[in-house]
KOLSESE-650934 format. One record per residue (C-alpha): residue number from 1; residue in one letter; chain; x negated, y, z. Coordinates in Angstrom, 1 decimal. Last residue first. Layout:
+------+------+-------+--------+--------+--------+
: resi : resn : chain :      X :      Y :      Z :
+------+------+-------+--------+--------+--------+
:  NUM :    A :     A :      X :      Y :      Z :
...
+------+------+-------+--------+--------+--------+
***
This chain:
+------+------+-------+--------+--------+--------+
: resi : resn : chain :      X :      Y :      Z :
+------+------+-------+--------+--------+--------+
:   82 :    X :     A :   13.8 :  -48.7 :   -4.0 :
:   81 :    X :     A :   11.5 :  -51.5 :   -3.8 :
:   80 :    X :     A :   11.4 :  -54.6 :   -6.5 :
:   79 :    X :     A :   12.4 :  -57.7 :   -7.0 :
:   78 :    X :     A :   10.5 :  -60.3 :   -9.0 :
:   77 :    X :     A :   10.8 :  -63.1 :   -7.1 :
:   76 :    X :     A :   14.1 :  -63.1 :   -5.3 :
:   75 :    X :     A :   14.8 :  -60.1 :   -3.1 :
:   74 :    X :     A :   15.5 :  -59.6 :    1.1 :
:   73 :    X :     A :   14.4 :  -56.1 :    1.8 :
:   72 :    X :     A :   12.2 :  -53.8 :    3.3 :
:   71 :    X :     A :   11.8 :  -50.0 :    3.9 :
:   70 :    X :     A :    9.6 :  -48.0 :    5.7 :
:   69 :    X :     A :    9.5 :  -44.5 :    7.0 :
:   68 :    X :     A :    5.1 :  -43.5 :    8.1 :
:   67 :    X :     A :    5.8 :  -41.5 :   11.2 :
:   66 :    X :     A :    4.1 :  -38.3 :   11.1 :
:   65 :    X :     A :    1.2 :  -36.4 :   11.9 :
:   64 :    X :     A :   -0.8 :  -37.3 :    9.0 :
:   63 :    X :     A :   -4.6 :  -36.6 :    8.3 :
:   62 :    X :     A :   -7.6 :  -38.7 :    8.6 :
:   61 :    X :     A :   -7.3 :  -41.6 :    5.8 :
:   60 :    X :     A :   -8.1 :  -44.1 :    9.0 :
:   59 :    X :     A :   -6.5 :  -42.7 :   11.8 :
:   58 :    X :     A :   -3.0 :  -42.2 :    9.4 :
:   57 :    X :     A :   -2.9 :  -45.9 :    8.4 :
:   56 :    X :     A :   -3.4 :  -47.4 :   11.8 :
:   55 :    X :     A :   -0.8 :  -45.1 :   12.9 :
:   54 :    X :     A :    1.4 :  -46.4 :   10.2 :
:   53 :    X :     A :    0.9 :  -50.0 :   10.6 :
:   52 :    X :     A :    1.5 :  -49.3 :   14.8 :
:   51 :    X :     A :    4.6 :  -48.2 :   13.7 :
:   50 :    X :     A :    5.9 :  -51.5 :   12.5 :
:   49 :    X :     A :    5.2 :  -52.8 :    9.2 :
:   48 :    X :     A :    4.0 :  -56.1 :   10.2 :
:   47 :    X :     A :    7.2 :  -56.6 :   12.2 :
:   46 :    X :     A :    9.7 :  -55.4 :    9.9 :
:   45 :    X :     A :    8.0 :  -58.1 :    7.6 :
:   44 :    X :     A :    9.7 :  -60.3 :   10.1 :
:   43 :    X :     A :   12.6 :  -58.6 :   10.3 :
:   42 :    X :     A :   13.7 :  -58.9 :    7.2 :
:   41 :    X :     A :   14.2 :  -62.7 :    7.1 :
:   40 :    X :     A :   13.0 :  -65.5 :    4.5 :
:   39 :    X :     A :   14.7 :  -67.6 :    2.4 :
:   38 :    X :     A :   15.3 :  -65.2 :   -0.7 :
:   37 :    X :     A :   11.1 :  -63.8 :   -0.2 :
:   36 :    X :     A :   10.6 :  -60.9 :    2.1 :
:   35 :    X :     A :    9.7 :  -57.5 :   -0.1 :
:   34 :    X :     A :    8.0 :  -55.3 :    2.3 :
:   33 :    X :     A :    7.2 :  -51.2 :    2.1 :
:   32 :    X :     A :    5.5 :  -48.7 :    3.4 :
:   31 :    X :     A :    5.0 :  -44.4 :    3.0 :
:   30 :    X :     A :    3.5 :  -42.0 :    1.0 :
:   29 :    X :     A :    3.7 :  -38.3 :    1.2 :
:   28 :    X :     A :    0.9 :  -36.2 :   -0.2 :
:   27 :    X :     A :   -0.1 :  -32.4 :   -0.3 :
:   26 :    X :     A :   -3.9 :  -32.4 :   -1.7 :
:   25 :    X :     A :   -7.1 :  -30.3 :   -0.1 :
:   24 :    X :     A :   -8.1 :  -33.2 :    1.5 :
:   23 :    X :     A :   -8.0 :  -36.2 :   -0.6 :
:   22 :    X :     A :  -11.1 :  -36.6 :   -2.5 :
:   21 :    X :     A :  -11.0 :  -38.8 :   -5.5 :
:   20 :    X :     A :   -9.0 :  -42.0 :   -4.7 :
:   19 :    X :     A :  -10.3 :  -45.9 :   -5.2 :
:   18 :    X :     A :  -12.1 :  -46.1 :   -2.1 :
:   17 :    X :     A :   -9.5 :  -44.3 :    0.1 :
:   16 :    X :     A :   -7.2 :  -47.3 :   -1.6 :
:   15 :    X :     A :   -9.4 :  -49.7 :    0.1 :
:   14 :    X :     A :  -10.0 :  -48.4 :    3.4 :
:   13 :    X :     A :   -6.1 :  -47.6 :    3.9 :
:   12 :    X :     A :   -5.7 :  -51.5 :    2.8 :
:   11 :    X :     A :   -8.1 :  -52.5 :    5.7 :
:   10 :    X :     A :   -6.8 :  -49.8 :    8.1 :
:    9 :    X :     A :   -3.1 :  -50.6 :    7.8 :
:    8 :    X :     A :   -3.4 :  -54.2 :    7.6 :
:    7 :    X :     A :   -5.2 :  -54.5 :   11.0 :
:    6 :    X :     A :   -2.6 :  -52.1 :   12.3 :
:    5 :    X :     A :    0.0 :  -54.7 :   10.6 :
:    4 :    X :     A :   -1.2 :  -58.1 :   12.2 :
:    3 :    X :     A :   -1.6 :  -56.5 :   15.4 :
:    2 :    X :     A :    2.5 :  -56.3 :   15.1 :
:    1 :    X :     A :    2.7 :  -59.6 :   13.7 :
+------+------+-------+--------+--------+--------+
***
């Protein structure tokens, strides 16, 4: 699951890179998030979004020193991040 996430950190990093105007001059913070379905357990998006997610993410956009924070939760279907 871990490889799992660096794999998703640079492919969805890659994609909304594409969609942005030029990043470079701009302050940002950003960080990750996982909403595990009513049956299912936290830890295992914990997993995906493990630190190696966010070092995938901050080698490919080029900038970031920091850990990316992360949250997830247990919700029914249509829950949301806080």
């Amino acid at each position: 699951a871990m490889a799992l996430g660096a794999f998703l950190g640079n492919e969805l990093a890659q994609r909304i890179l594409a969609g942005l105007p030029d990043l470079a001059d701009q302050k940002l913070a950003y960080g990750k998030g996982a909403i595990v379905g009513a049956a299912g357990r936290a830890t295992d998006a914990g997993w995906i979004l493990h630190p190696r997610m966010g070092g995938s993410i901050r080698r490919t956009i080029g900038f970031g020193k920091t850990i990316l924070p992360s949250t997830v939760k247990v919700g029914a279907p249509g829950a949301r991040l806080d």
